[in-house]
C-alpha angles and dihedrals in degrees: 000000000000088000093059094040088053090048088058090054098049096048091046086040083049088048100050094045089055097045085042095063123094138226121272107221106218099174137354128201101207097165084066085070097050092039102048135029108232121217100173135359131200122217100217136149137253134236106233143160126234092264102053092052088044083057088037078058094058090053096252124144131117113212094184115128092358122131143163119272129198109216121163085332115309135087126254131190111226135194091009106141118204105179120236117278101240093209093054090075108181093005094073136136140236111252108219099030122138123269134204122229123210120222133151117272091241090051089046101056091047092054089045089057090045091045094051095057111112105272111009122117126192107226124177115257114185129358117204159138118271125212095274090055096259135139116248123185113208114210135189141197118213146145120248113259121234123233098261092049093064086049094055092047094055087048091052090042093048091051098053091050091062099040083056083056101048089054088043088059094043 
């Protein structure tokens, strides 16, 4: 019986310790906040080879310019640049390639609808690793911003800072 009893407490020691890690940012876009307005985002993976997760590992990806394309039916990351590993040698792999993205076939036909409404655009948000060690993509959907909207947002952003100051000082 103590055996058994031993065994419960691992799993559930084994289960905590899982849910109590934290993401790794690898990388953070955070020009596609003050560009777009986002009105939903999508956890999903990424297709990679060894080389570009041993490069995600150092830390290295550049999520400038880079945004989410539909194409038959799947999604595909453009434009996102994870520099060559320089111990892969000859299996290497090419910088700025497309990548897929997985997501789940429901998910997927809602953000197609969404995609295809006049002036919203799907950009890459964060890219990390998630508890279990593997690499998420998070995408958003959101609408550009005009000039006097970003304007507006700094405002807003400037005037809770020094409220939070005010009540610092108080």
């Amino acid at each position: 019986m103590a055996k058994s009893k031993n065994r419960k407490k691992s799993k559930t020691a084994k289960k905590s310790a899982v849910q109590g890690a934290v993401q790794k940012n690898i990388s953070e876009n955070r020009k596609a906040r003050h560009r777009y307005e986002i009105s939903e985002q999508l956890e999903c993976g990424i297709m990679l080879m060894g080389s570009e997760v041993k490069s995600l590992r150092d830390g290295k990806l550049s999520l400038d310019e880079s945004y989410v394309r539909m194409n038959k039916g799947e999604l595909w990351l453009v434009g996102a640049d994870i520099p060559e590993y320089k111990q892969a040698t000859i299996w290497n792999h090419d910088p700025k390639r497309s990548r897929k993205l997985l997501v789940h076939a429901a998910q997927l036909q809602k953000l197609g609808v969404r995609a295809n409404e006049k002036g919203l655009t799907i950009v890459p948000l964060r890219v990390f690793f998630n508890p279990r060690g593997i690499v998420k993509v998070l995408i958003g959907v959101g609408r550009g911003k005009k000039l006097h909207d970003k304007r507006s947002s700094l405002k807003e952003r400037e005037m809770k800072r020094q409220i939070d100051r005010a009540m610092k000082r108080s």
